[in-house]
Biopython code that builds the backbone (N, CA, C, O; Angstrom):
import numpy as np
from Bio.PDB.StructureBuilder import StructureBuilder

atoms = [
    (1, "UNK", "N", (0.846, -1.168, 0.000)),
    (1, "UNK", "CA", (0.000, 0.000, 0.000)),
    (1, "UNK", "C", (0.897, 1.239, 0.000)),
    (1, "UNK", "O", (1.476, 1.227, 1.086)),
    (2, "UNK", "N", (1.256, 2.232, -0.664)),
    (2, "UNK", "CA", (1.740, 2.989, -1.140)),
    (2, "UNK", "C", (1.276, 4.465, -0.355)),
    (2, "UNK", "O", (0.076, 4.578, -0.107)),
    (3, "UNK", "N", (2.067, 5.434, -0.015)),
    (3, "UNK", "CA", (1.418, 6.506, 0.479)),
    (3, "UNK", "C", (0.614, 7.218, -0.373)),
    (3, "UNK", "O", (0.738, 7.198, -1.597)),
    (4, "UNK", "N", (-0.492, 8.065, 0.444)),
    (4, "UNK", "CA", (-1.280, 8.548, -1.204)),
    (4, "UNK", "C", (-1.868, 10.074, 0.161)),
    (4, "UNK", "O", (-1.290, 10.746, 1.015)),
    (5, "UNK", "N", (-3.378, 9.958, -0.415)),
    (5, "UNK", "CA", (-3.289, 11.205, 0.055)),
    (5, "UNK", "C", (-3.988, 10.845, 1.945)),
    (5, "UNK", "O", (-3.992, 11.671, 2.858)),
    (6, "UNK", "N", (-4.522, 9.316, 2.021)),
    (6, "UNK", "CA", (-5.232, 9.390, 3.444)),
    (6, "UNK", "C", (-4.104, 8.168, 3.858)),
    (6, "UNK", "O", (-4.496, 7.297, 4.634)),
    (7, "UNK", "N", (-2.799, 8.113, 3.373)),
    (7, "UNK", "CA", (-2.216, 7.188, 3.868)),
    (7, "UNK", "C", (-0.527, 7.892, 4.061)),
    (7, "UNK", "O", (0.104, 8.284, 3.080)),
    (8, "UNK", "N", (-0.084, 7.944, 5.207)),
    (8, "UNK", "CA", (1.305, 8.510, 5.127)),
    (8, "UNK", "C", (1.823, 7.610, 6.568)),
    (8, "UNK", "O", (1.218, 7.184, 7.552)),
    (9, "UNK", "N", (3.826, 7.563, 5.941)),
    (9, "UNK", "CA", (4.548, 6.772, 6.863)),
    (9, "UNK", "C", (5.737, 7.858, 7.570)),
    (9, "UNK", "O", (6.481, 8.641, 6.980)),
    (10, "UNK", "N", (5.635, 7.637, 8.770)),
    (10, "UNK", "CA", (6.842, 8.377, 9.588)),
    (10, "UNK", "C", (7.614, 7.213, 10.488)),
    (10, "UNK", "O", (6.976, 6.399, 11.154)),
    (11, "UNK", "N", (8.670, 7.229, 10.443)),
    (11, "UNK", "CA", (9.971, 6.622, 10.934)),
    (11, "UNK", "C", (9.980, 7.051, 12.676)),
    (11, "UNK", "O", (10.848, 6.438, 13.298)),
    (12, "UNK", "N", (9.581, 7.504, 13.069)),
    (12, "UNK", "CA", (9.466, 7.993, 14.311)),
    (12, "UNK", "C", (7.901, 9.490, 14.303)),
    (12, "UNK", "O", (7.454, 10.137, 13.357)),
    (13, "UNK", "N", (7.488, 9.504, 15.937)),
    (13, "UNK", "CA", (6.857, 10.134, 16.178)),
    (13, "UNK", "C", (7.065, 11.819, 16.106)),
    (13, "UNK", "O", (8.232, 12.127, 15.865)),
    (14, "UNK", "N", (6.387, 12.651, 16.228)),
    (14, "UNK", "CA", (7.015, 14.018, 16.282)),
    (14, "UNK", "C", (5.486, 14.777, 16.348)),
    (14, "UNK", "O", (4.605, 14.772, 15.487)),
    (15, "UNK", "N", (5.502, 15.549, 17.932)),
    (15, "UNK", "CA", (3.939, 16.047, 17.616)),
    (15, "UNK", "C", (3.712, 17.190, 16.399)),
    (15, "UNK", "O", (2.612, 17.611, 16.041)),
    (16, "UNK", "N", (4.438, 17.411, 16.093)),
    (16, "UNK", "CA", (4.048, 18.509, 14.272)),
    (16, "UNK", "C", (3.088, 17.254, 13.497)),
    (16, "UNK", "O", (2.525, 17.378, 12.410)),
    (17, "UNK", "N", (3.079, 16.200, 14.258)),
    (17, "UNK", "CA", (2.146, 15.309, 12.995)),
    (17, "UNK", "C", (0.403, 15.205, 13.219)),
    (17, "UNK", "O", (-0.561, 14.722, 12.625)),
    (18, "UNK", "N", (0.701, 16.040, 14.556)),
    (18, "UNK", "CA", (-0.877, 16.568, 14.745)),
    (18, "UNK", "C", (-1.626, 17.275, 13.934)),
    (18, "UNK", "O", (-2.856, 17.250, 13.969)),
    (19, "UNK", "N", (-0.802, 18.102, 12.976)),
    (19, "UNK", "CA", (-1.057, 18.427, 11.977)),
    (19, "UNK", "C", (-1.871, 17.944, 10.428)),
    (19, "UNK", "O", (-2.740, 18.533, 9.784)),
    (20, "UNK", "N", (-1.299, 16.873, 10.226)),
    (20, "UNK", "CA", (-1.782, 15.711, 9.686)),
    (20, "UNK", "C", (-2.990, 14.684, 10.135)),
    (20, "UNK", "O", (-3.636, 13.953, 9.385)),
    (21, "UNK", "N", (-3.096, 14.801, 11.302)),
    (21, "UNK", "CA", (-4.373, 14.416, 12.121)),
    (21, "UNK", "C", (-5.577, 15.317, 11.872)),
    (21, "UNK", "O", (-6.625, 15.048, 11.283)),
    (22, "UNK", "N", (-5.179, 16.468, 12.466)),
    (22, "UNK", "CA", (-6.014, 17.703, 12.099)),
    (22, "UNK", "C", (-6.526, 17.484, 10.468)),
    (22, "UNK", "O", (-7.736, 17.615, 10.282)),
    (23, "UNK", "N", (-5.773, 17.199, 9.427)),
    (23, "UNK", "CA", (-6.195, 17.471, 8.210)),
    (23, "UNK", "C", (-7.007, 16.100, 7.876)),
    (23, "UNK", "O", (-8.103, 16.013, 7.323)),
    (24, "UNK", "N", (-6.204, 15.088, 8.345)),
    (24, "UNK", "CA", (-7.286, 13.806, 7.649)),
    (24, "UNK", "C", (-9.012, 13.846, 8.540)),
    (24, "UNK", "O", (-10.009, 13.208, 8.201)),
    (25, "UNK", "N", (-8.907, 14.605, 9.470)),
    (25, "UNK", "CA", (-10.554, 14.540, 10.522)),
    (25, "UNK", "C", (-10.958, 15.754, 9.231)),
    (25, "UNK", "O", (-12.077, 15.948, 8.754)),
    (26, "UNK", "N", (-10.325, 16.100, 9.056)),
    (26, "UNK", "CA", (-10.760, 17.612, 8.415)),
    (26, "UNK", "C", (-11.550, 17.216, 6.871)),
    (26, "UNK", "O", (-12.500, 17.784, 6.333)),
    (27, "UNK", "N", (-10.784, 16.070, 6.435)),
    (27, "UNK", "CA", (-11.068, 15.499, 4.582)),
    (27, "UNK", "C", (-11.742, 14.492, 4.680)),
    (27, "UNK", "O", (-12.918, 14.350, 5.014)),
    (28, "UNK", "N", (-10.953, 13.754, 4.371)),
    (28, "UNK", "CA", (-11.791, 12.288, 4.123)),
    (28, "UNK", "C", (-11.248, 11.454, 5.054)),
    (28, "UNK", "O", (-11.470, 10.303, 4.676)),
    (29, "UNK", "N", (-10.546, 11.460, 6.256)),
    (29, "UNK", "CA", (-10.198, 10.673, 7.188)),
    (29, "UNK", "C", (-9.194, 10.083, 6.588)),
    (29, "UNK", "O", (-9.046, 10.069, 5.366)),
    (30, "UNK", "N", (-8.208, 9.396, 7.659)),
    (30, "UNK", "CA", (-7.038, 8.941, 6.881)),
    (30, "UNK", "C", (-5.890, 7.519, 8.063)),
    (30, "UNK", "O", (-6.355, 6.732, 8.887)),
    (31, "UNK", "N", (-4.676, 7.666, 7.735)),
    (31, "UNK", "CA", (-3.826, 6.596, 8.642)),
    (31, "UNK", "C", (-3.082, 7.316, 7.965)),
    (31, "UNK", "O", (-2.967, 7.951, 6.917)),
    (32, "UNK", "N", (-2.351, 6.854, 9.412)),
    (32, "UNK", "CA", (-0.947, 7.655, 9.662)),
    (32, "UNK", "C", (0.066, 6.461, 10.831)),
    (32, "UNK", "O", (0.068, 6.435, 12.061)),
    (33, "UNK", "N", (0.664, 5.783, 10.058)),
    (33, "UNK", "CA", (1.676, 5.034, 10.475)),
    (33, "UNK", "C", (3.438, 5.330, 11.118)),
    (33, "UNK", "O", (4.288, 5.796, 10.359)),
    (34, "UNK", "N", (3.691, 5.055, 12.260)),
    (34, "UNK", "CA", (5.100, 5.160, 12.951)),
    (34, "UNK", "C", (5.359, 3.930, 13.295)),
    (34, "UNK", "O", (4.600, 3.208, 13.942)),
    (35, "UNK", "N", (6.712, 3.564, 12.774)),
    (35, "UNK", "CA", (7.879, 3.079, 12.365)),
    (35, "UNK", "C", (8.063, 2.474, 10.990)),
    (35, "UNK", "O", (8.478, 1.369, 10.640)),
    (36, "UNK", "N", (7.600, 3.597, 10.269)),
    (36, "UNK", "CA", (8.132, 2.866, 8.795)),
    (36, "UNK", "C", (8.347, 4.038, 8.023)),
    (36, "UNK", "O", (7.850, 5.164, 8.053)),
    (37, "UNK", "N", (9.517, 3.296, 7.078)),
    (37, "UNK", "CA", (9.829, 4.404, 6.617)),
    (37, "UNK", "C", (9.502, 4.921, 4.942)),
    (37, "UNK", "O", (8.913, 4.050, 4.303)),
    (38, "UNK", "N", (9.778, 6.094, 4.233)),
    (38, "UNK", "CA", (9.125, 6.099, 3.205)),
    (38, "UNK", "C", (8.558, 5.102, 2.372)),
    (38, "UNK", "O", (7.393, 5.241, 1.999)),
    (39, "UNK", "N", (8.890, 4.610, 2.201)),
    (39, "UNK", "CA", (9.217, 3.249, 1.252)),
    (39, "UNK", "C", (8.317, 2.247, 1.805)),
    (39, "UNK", "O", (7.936, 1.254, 1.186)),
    (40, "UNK", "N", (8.023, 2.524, 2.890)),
    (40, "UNK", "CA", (6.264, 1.384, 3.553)),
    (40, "UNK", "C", (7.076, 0.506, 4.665)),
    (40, "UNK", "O", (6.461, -0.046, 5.577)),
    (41, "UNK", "N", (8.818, 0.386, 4.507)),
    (41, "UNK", "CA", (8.683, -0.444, 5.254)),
    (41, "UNK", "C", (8.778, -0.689, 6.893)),
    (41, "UNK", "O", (9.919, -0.501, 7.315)),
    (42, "UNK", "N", (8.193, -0.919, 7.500)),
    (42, "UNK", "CA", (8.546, -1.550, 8.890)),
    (42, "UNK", "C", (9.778, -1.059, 9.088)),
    (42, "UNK", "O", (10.740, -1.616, 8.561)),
    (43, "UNK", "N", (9.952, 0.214, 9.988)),
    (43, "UNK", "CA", (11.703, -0.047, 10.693)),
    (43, "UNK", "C", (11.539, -0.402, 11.954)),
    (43, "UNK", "O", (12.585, -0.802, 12.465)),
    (44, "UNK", "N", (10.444, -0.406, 12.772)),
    (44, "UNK", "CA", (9.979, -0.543, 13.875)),
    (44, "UNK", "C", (10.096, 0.671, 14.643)),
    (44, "UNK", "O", (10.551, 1.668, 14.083)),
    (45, "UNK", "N", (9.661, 0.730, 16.141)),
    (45, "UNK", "CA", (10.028, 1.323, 17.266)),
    (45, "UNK", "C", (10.251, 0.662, 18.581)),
    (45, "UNK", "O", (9.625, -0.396, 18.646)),
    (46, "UNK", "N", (10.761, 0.868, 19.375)),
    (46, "UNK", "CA", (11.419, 0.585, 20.776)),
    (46, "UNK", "C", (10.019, -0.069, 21.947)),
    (46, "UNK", "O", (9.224, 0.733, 22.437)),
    (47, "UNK", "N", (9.939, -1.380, 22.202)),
    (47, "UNK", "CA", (8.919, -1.309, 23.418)),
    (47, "UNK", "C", (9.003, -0.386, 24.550)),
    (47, "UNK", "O", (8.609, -0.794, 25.642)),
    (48, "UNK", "N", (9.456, 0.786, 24.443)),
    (48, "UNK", "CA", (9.376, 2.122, 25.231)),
    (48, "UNK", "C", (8.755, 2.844, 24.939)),
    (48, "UNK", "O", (7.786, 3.282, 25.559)),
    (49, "UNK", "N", (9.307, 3.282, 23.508)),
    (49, "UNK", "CA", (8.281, 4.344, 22.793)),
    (49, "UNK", "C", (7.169, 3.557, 22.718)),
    (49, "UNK", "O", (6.249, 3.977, 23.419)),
    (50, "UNK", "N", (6.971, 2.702, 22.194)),
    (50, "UNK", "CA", (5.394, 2.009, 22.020)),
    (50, "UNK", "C", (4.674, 2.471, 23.003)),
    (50, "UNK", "O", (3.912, 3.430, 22.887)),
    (51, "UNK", "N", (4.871, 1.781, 24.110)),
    (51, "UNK", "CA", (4.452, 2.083, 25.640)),
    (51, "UNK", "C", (3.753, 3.606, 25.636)),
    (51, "UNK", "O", (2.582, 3.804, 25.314)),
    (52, "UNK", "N", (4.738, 4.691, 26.076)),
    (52, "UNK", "CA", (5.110, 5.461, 25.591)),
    (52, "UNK", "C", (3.807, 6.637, 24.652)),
    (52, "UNK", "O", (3.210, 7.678, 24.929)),
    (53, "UNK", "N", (3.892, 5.594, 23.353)),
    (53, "UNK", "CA", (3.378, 6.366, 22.626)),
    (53, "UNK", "C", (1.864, 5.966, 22.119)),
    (53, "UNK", "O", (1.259, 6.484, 21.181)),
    (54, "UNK", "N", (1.391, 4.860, 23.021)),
    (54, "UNK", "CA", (0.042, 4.204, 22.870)),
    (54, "UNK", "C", (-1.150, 5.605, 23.723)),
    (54, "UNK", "O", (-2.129, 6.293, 23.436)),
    (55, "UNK", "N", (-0.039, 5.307, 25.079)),
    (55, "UNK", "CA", (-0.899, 6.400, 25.856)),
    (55, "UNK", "C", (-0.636, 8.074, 25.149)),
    (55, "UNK", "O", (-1.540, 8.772, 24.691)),
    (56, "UNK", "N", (0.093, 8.262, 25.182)),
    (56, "UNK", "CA", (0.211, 9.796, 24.948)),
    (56, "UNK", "C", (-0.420, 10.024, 23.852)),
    (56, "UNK", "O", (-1.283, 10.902, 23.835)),
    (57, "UNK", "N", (-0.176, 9.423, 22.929)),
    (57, "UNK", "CA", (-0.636, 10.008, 21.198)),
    (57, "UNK", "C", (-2.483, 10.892, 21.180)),
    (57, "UNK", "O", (-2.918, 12.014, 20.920)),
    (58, "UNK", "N", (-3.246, 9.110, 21.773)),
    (58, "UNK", "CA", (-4.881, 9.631, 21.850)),
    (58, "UNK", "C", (-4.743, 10.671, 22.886)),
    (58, "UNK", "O", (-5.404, 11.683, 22.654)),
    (59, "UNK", "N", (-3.969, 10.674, 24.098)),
    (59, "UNK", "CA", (-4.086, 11.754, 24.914)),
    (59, "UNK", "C", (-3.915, 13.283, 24.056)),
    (59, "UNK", "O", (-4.762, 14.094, 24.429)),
    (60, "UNK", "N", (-3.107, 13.731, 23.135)),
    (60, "UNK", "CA", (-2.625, 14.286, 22.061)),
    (60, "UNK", "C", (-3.777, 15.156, 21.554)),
    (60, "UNK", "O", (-4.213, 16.288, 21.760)),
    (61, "UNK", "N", (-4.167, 13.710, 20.521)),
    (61, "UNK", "CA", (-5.224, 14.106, 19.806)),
    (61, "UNK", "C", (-6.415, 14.561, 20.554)),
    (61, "UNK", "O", (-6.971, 15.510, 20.002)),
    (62, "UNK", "N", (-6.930, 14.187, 21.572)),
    (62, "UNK", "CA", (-7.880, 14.733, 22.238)),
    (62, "UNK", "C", (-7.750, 16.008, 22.736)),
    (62, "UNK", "O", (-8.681, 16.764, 22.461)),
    (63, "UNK", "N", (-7.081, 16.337, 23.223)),
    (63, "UNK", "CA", (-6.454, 17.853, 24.386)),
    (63, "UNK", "C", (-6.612, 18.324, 23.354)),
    (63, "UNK", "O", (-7.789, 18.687, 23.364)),
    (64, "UNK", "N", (-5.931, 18.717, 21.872)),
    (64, "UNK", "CA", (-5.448, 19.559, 20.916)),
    (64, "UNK", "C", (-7.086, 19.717, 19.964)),
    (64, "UNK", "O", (-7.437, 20.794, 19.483)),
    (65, "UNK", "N", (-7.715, 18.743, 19.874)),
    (65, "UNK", "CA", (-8.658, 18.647, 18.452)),
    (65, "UNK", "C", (-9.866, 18.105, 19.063)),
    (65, "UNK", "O", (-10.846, 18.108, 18.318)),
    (66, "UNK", "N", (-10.057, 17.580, 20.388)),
    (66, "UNK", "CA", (-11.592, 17.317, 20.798)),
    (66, "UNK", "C", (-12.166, 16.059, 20.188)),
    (66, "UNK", "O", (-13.352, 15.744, 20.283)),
    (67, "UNK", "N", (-11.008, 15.190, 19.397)),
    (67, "UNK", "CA", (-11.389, 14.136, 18.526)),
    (67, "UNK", "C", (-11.191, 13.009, 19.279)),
    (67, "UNK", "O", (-10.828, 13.057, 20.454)),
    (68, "UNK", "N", (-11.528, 11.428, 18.334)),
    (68, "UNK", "CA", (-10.821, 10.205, 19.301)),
    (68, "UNK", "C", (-10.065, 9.784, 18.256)),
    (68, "UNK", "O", (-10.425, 10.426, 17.270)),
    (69, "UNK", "N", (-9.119, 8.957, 17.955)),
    (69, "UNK", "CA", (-8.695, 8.514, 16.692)),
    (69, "UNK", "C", (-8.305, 6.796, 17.542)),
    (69, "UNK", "O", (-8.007, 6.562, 18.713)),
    (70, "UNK", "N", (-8.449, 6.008, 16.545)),
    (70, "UNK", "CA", (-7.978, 4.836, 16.342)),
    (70, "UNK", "C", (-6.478, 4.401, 17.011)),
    (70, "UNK", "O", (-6.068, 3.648, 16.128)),
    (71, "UNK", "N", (-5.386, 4.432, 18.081)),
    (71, "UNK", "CA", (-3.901, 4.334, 18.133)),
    (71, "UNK", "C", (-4.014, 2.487, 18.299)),
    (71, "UNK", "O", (-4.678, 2.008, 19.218)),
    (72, "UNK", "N", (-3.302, 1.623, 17.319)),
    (72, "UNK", "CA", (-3.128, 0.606, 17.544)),
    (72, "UNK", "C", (-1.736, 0.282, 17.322)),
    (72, "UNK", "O", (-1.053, 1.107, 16.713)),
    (73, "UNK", "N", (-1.036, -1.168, 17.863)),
    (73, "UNK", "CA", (-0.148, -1.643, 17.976)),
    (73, "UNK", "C", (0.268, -2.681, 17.287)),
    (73, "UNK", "O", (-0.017, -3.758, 17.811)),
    (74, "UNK", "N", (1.058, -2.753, 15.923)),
    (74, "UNK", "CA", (0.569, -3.806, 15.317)),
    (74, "UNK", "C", (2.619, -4.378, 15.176)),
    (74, "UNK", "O", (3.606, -3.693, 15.446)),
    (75, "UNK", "N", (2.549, -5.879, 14.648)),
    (75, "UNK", "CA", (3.654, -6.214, 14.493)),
    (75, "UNK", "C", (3.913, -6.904, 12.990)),
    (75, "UNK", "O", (3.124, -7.697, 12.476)),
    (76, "UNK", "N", (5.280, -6.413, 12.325)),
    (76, "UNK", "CA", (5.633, -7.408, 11.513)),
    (76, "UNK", "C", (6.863, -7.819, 11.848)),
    (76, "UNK", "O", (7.784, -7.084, 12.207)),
    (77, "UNK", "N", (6.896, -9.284, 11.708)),
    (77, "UNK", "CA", (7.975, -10.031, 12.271)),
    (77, "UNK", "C", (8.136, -9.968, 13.338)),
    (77, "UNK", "O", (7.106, -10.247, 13.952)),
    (78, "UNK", "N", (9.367, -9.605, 14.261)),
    (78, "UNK", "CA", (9.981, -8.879, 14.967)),
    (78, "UNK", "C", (9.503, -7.275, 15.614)),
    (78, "UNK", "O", (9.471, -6.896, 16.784)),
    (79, "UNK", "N", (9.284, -6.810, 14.801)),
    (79, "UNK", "CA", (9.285, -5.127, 14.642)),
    (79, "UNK", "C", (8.007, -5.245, 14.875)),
    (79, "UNK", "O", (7.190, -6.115, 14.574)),
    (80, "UNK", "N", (7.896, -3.711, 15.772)),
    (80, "UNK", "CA", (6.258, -3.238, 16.118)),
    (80, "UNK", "C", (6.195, -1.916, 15.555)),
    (80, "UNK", "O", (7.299, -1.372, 15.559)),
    (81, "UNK", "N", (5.238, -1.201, 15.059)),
    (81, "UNK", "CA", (4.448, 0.000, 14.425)),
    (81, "UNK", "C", (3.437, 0.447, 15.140)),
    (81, "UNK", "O", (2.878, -0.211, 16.017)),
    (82, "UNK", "N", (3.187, 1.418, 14.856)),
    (82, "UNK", "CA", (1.715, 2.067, 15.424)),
    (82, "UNK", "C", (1.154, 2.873, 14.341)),
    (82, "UNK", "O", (1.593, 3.827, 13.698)),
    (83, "UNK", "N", (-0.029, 2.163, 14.323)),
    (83, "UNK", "CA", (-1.512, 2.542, 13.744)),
    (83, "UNK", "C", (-2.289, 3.989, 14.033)),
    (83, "UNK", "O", (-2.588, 4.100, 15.222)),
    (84, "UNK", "N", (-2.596, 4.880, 13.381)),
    (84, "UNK", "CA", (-3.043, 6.001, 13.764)),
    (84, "UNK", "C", (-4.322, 5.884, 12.924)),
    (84, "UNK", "O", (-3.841, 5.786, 11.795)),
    (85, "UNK", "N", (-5.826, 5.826, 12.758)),
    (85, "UNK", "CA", (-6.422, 5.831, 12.244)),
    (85, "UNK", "C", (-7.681, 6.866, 12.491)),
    (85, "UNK", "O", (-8.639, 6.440, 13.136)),
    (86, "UNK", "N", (-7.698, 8.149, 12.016)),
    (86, "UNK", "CA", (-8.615, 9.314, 11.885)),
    (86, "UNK", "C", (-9.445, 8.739, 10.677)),
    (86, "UNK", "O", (-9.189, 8.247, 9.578)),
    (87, "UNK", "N", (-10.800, 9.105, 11.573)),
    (87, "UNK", "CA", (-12.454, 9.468, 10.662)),
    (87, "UNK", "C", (-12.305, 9.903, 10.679)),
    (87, "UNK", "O", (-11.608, 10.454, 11.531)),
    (88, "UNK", "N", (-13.058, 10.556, 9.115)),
    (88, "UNK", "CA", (-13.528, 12.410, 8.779)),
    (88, "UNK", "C", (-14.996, 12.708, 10.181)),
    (88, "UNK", "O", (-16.008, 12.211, 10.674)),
    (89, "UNK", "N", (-14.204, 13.719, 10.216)),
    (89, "UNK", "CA", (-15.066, 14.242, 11.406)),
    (89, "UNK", "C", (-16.115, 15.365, 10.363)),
    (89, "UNK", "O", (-15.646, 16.010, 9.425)),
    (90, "UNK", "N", (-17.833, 15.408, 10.851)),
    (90, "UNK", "CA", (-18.957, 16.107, 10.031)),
    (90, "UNK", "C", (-18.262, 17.819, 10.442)),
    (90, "UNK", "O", (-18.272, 18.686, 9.568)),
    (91, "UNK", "N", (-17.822, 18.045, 11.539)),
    (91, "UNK", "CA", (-17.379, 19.666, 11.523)),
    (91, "UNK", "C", (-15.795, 19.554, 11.357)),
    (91, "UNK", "O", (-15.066, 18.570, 11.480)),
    (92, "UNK", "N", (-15.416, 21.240, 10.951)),
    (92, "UNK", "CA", (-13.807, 21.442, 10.875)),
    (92, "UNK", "C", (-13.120, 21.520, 12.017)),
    (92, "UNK", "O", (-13.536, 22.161, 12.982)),
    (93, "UNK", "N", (-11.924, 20.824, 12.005)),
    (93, "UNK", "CA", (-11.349, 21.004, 13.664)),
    (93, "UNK", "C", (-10.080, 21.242, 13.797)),
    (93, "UNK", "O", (-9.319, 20.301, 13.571)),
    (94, "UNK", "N", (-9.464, 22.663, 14.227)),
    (94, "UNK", "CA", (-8.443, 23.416, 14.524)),
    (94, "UNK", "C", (-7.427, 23.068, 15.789)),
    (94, "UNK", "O", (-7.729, 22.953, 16.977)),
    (95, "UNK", "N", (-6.574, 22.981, 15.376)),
    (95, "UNK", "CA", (-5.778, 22.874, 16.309)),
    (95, "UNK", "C", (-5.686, 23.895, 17.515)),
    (95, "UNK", "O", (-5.701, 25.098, 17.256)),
    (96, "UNK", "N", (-5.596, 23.484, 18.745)),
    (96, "UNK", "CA", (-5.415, 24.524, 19.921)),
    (96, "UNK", "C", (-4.898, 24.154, 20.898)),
    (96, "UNK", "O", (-5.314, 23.640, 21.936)),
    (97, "UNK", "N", (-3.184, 24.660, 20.236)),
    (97, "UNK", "CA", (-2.081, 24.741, 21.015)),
    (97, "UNK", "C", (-1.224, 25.728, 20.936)),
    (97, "UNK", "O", (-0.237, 25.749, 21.671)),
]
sb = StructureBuilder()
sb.init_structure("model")
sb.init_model(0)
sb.init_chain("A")
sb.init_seg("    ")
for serial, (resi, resn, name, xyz) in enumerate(atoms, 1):
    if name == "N":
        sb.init_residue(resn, " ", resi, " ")
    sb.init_atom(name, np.array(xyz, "f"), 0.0, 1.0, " ", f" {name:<3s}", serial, name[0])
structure = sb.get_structure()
């Protein structure tokens, strides 16, 4: 599955990607995947960050956008990723931070 416009991959977390949250609630809803890198594949992340970043992320998205989004934990092989999955939300929703 190829990045397109409701599908994008980041190699690590970084909250500027709230941004991207904000826009897929905003369109047509979307996924947004961490630990992989352009190219689709799996680099994984750390059972820390996972940890880590299961709780904080929805904490994130909620405080900032009033939304819920999807955060799951998924594995290939070895290596674990996280799942970010935004519905289009019926109103527009701004960031406030």
């Amino acid at each position: 599955m190829p990045e397109h416009q409701t599908i994008e991959w980041k190699e690590s977390w970084h909250d500027e990607y709230l941004e991207w949250i904000c826009g897929y609630a905003n369109a047509y809803g979307g996924t947004l995947y961490i630990g992989k890198n352009d190219s689709g594949d799996v680099v994984g992340i750390s059972d820390k960050d996972s940890r880590k970043l299961l709780e904080a992320i929805p904490n994130k998205i909620t405080d900032t956008m009033g939304i819920v989004a999807d955060v799951n934990l998924l594995y290939e092989g070895d290596l674990q990723y996280i799942e970010i999955v935004v519905e289009k939300y019926p109103l527009a929703y701004q960031l406030s931070w």
